[in-house]
Structures are given as C-alpha cells and as structure tokens.
C-alpha positions in Angstrom: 9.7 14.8 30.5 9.2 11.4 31.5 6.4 9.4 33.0 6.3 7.4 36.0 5.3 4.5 34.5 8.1 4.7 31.6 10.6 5.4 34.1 9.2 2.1 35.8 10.0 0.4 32.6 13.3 1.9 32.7 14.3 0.6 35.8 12.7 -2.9 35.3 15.0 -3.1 32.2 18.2 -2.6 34.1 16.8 -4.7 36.8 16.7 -7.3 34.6 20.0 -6.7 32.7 22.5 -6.5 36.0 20.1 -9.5 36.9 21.1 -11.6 33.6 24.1 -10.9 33.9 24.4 -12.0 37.5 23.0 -15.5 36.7 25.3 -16.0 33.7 28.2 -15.4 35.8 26.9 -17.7 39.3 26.3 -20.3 36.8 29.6 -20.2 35.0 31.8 -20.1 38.8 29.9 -22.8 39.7 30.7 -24.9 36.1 26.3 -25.2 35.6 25.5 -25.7 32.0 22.2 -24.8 30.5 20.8 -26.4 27.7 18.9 -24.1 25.2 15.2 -25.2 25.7 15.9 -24.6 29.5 16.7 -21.1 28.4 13.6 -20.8 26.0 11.0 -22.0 28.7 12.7 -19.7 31.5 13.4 -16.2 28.9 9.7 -17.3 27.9 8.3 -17.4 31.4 9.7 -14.2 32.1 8.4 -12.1 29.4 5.0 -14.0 30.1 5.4 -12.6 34.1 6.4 -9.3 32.9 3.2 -9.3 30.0 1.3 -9.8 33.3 2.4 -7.3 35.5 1.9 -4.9 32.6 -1.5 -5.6 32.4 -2.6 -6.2 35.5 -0.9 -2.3 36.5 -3.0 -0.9 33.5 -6.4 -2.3 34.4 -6.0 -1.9 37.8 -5.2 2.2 36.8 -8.2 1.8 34.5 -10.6 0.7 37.1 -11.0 -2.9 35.8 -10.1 -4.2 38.6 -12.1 -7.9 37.8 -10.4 -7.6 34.4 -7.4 -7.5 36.4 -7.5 -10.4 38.7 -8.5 -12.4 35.8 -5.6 -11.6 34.0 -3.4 -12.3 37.0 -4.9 -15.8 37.4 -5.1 -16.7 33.5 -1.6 -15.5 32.5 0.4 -15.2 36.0 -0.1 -18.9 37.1 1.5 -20.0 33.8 4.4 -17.7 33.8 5.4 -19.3 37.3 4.9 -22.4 36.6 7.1 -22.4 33.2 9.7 -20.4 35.6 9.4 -23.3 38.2 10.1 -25.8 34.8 13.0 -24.1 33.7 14.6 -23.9 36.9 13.4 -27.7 38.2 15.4 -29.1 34.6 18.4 -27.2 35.7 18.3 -28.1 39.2 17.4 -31.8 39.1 19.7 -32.1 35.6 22.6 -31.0 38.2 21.4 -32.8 40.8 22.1 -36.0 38.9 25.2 -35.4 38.0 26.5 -35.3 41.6 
C-alpha cells in the first residue's frame, strides 16, 4: 500500500496544517498583525527547511552521506535564518508598538 516515507509526508502535511492553523489563531487572540512579506519570507523559509530535510533523508538513504551534510549546511542555514527574519520583523514590529 503505502510507503513509509509517503506516510512520513503524510503526517508532516497535517503537522503543518493543525500547525498553521494554530498560529493564525494565537496571533489573532492576541490582536498580532502580519504584514505580507513577513509571511512570504517565513512560508518561504519553511518550504526551504522542508526542501532540506527531504534531501538530506534521500542522500543519507542513498549512501551520500558527504552530499548530505553539504546540503544541510548550503540550504539548512538559510532556511533558519529567513525563519529567524520573519519571526524577528514580527516580534520587534510588536515590540514597538508597546
């Protein structure tokens, strides 16, 4: 039937959805707006992370394991640091408000 790995995906994908909508609702209790690029940079970071964890799982199966780290260090590092962007324009936007 299913593979592991799709049923992985699966799971990753309602992960992410219960996760969304977890964060839409915090944010709109506690009256935080988010401007659209803020969105962009963090949905873009994300996919980036995810792009990454991908990859670095399927060399790693493949037995590429320098091809691996590589990939972890060349896309991984920016995919945090545009998560850490989007969520230090949201904080320090809210921040200044108070």
């Amino acid at each position: 039937m299913w593979s592991l790995y799709t049923m992985i995906w699966m799971l990753i994908g309602i992960a992410l959805g219960v996760g969304f909508t977890a964060l839409v609702n915090m944010l709109n209790k506690r009256g935080i707006s988010v401007r659209f690029y803020e969105w962009l940079i963090g949905i873009t970071g994300l996919v980036l992370f995810l792009f990454t964890i991908q990859n670095f799982y399927t060399a790693f199966q493949e037995f590429y394991t320098k091809a691996a780290w590589m990939f972890l260090l060349v896309t991984g590092i920016p995919a945090v640091i545009l998560l850490a962007i989007s969520w230090q324009l949201v904080s320090r936007r809210v921040s200044n408000k108070a």
